[in-house]
C-alpha positions in Angstrom: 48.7 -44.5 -74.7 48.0 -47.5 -74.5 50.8 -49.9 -73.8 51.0 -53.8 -75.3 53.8 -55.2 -73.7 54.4 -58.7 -74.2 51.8 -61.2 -72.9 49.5 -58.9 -72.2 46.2 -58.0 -73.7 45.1 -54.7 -74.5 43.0 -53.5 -71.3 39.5 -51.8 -71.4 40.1 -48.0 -70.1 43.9 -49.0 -68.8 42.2 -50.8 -65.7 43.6 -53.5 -64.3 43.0 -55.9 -61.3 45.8 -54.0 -59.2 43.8 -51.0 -59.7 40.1 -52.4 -59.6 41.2 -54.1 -56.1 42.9 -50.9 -55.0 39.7 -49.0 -55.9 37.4 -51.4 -54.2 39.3 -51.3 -50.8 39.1 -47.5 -51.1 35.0 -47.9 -51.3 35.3 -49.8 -48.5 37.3 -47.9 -46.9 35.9 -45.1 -47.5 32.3 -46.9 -46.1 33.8 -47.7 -43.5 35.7 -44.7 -42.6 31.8 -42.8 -42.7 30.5 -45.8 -40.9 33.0 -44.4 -38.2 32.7 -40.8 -38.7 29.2 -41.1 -38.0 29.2 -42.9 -35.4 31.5 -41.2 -33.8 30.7 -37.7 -35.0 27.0 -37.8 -36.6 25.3 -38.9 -33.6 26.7 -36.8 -31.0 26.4 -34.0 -33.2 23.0 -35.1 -33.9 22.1 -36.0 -29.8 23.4 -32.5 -29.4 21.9 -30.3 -31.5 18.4 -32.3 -29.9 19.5 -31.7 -26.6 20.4 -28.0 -27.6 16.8 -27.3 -29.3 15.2 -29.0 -26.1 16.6 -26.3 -24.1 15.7 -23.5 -26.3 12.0 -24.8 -26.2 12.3 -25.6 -22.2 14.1 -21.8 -22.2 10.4 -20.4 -24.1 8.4 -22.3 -22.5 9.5 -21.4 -18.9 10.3 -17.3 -20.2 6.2 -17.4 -21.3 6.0 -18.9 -18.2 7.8 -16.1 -16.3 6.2 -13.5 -19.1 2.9 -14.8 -17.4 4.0 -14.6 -13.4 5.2 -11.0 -14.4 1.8 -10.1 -16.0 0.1 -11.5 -12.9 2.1 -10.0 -10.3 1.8 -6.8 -11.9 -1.9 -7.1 -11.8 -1.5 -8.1 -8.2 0.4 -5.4 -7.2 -1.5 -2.5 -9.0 -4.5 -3.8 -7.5 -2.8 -3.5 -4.0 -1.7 0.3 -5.3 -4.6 0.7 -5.9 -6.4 -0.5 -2.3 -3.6 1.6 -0.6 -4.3 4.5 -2.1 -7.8 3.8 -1.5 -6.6 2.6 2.7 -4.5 5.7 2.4 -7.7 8.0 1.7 -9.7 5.9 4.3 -6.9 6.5 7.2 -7.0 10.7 6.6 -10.2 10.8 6.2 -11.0 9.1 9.8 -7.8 10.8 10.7 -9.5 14.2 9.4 -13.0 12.9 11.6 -11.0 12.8 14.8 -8.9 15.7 14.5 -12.0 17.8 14.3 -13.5 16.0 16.9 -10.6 16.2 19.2 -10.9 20.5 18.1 -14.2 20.5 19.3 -13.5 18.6 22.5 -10.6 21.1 23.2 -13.0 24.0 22.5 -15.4 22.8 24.6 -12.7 22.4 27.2 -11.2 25.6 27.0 -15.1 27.0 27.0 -16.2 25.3 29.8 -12.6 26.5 31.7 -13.6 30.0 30.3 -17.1 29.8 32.1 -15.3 28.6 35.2 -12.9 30.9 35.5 -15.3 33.9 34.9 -17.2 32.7 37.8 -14.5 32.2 39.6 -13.6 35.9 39.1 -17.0 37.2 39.5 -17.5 35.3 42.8 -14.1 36.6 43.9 -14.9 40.5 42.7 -18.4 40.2 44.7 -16.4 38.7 47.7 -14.0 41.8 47.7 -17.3 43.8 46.8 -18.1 42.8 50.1 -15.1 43.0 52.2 -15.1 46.3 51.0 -18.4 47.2 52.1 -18.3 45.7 55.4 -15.3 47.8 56.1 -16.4 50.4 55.4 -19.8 49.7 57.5 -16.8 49.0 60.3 -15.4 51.9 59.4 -19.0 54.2 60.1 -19.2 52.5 62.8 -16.2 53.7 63.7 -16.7 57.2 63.1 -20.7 56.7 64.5 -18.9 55.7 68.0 -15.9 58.9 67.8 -19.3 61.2 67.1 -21.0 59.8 70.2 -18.0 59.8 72.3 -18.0 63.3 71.0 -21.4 63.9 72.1 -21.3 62.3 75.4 -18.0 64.1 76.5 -19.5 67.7 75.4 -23.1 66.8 77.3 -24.4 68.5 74.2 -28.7 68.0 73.8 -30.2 65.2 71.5 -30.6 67.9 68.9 -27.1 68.6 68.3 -26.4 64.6 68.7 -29.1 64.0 65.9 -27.7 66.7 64.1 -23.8 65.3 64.1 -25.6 62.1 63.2 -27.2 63.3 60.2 -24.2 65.2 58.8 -21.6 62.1 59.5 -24.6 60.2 57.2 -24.4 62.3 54.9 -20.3 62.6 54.8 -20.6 58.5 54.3 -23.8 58.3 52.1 -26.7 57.3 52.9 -26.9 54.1 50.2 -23.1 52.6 51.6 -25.1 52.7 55.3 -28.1 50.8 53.9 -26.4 48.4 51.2 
């Protein structure tokens, strides 16, 4: 295994200066070569896996952030729910007031129009109660005058006059005559 050629001296662990030179410019190499590498790919990796947690922090910060806009908002609007339900009750309940109001302003109406056209009717039936007894006062007068013309033609004495009187009275009636 181990080789003695001529000249040479036995080596420690077959290493010689070839392979101790090649080793140490594979170190450095090597060094170097991660040097590079993490230049290169370390610190970009590195400034983006910062940059990537900043913006899952910034993303929870501003989500709590919206988590708390949402929360307040939904406060705000069943708060307003609840003030138009309350407006809502409010509005029928004047709207409630002034339809019975305006019901008892109609009524009234339709009452006092009532009233007014009874009178109206009653004034108009005593009217006609009226024109019917005048005519028929016309009418006795009338007949009164045929009787006397009667009379007067005949020549007859004032006790048969007084007597066609009393009967033609009596034909009419005696309460139309003093109505």
């Amino acid at each position: 295994m181990l080789l003695l050629t001529e000249g040479m001296q036995p080596r420690l662990f077959g290493l010689d200066f070839q392979l101790i030179a090649d080793s140490c410019l594979m170190i450095i190499a090597i060094f170097v070569l991660f040097l590079c590498m993490s230049y290169f790919l370390w610190n970009p990796a590195k400034k983006y896996l910062e940059a990537r947690k900043k913006h899952i922090e910034d993303s929870l910060a501003q989500a709590a952030a919206d988590e708390k806009k949402a929360a307040e908002l939904k406060a705000e609007y069943e708060d307003r729910m609840s003030k138009a339900d309350s407006d809502a009750e409010a509005i029928l309940v004047d709207a409630r007031k002034r339809g019975v109001e305006n019901e008892k302003q109609i009524v009234s109406r339709a009452n006092e129009e009532a009233s007014r056209i009874i009178a109206h009717a009653t004034r108009e039936a005593e009217l006609e109660k009226q024109k019917a007894s005048d005519e028929v006062k016309k009418e006795m007068v009338t007949l009164a005058s045929l009787i006397a013309g009667k009379v007067v033609s005949a020549s007859i004495d004032t006790k048969v006059q007084d007597q066609l009187v009393d009967e033609a009275l009596k034909e009419i009636g005696e309460s139309t005559w003093q109505s």
